[in-house]
N, C-alpha and C positions, 0 to 999 in steps of 0.2 A: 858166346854170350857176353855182350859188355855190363860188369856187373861193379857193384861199390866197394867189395868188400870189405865185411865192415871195421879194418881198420879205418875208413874213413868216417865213421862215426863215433865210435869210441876209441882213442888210441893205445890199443891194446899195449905195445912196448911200454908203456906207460906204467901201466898195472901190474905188467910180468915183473918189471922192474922194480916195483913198491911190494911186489908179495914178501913180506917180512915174518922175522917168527913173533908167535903169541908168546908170553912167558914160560911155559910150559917146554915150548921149543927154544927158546932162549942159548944162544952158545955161539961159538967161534963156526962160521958157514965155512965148509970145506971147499978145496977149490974146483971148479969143473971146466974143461974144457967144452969148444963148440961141437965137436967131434964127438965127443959124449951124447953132450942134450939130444946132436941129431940123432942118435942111433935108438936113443928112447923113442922117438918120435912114430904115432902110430902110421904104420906102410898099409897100400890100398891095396895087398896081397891077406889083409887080416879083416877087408870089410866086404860087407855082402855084396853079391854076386849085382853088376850093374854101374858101380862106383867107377869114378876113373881118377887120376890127379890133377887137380885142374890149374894148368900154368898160369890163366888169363891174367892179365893186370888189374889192380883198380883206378877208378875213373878219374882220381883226384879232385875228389869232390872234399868241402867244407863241411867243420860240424857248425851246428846252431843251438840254440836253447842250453839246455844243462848241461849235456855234454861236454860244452868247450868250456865248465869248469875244470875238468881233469888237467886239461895244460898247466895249471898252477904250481900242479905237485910235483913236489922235487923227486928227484933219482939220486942214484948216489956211483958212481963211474965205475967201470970194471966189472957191472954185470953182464950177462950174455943170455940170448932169446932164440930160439929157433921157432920155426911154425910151417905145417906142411898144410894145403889145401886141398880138398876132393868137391866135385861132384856129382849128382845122379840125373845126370843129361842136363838139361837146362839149370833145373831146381829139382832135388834140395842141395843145397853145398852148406859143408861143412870144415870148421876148421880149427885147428890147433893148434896153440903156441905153448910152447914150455920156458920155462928160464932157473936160472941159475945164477947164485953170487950172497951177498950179504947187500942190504939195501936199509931204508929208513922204516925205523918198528912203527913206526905212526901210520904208511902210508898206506896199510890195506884197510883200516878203519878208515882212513879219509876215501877213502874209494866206496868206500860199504855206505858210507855217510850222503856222498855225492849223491849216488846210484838210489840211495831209500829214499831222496827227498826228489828224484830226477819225476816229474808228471811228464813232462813236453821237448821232445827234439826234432828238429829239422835240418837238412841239408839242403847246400845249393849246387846244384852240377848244371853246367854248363847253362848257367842263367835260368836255371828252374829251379823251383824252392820245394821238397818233400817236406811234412810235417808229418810228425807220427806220436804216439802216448807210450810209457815206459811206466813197468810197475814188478815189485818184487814176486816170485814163482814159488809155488812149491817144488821142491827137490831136493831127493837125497842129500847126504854130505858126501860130499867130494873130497877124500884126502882126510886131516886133522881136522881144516874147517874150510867153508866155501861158501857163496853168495851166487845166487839164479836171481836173474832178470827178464823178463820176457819185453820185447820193445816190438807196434805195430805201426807201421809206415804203408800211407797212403800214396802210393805211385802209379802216376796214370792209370787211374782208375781201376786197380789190382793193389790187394791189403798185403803188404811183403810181411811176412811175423820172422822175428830173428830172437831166437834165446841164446842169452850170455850167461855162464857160468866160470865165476873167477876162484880159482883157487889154489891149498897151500897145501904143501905133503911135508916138507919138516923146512928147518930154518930155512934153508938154502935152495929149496928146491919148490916150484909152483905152478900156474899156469892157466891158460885161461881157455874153454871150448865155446866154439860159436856155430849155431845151426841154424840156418834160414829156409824159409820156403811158404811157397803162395798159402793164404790163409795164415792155419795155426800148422807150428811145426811136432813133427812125431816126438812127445817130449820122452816116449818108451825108446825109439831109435837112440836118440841123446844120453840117457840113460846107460845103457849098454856100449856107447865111444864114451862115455865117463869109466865105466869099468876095464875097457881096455887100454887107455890111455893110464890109470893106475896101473896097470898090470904090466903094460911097459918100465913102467916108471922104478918097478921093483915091489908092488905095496902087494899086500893077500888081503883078501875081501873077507869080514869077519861077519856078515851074511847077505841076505839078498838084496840090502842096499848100498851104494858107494863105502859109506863107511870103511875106513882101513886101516891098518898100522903096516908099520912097514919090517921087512924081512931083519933078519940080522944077517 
């Protein structure tokens, strides 16, 4: 299936790269290896029965509208991203980036900021123009803290719904989950690759929501 994914509409490295700590978290970000991030990375031997890994490319499609404010925001060099991809036949796919480093403390509020004010985006692929509407989700907290977005794309006459969730587990460590699928997507599916993408990551769930602290 030739599909967007949607690093092409929001650039996620971007965000991994700007997940910074809140005060709270504040300190010297230890250092991590690529080799590391990938091993946290959740494997399609840990999700339900149906899943596959999905290699496909994206289409190098263009963002539009609010989106392509993100490109303003700085990074800060030396950080490091992993992300693996799955999905269940055609649609749903899902997907998961992690990162790792010390980055700009400003730049997960200006991401939150973007994202709360984002109404309207569209892409162009291959001389067609998608428009779609983006607004903030209910959802657990992810981590220490974290941001849900649900965004709805009209594509050839099929409403693509794709929920973004970006978020932060301590200074140095973050991340962001992406689910799409025709309609509205299973936001209880999402939910549950939130809690096991924690559980990689090292965090115990302190109840039946995301919510976490992490091991010692």
């Amino acid at each position: 299936m030739r599909r967007w994914r949607f690093i092409t509409l929001f650039p996620i490295v971007i965000v991994l790269s700007s997940v910074s700590a809140s005060p709270a978290l504040a300190g010297k970000a230890p250092k991590v290896t690529k080799a590391e991030l990938k091993s946290k990375l959740i494997t399609v031997s840990q999700l339900p029965s149906g899943w596959s890994v999905d290699n496909s490319s994206s289409s190098g499609s263009t963002n539009g509208g609010c989106f392509a404010n993100t490109k303003h925001i700085e990074t800060r060099g030396g950080d490091i991203d992993v992300s693996a991809s799955f999905e269940n036949g055609n649609l749903p796919d899902f997907t998961e980036e992690i990162a790792g480093g010390r980055s700009l403390s400003s730049n997960f509020t200006k991401i939150k900021k973007y994202l709360n004010g984002c109404k309207k985006v569209s892409i162009n692929d291959s001389g067609a123009t998608y428009s779609g509407t983006v607004g903030a989700m209910s959802f657990p907290t992810v981590g220490s803290r974290s941001a849900a977005y649900q965004v709805s794309l009209s594509v050839k006459g099929f409403t693509l719904g794709i929920d973004i969730v970006v978020f932060q587990v301590t200074a140095s460590l973050g991340g962001v989950l992406l689910y799409d699928d025709l309609g509205q997507p299973d936001v209880g599916q999402l939910e549950s690759f939130g809690r096991l993408a924690l559980k990689n990551l090292g965090v115990v769930s302190n109840s039946a929501t995301t919510t976490s602290s992490i091991t010692s």
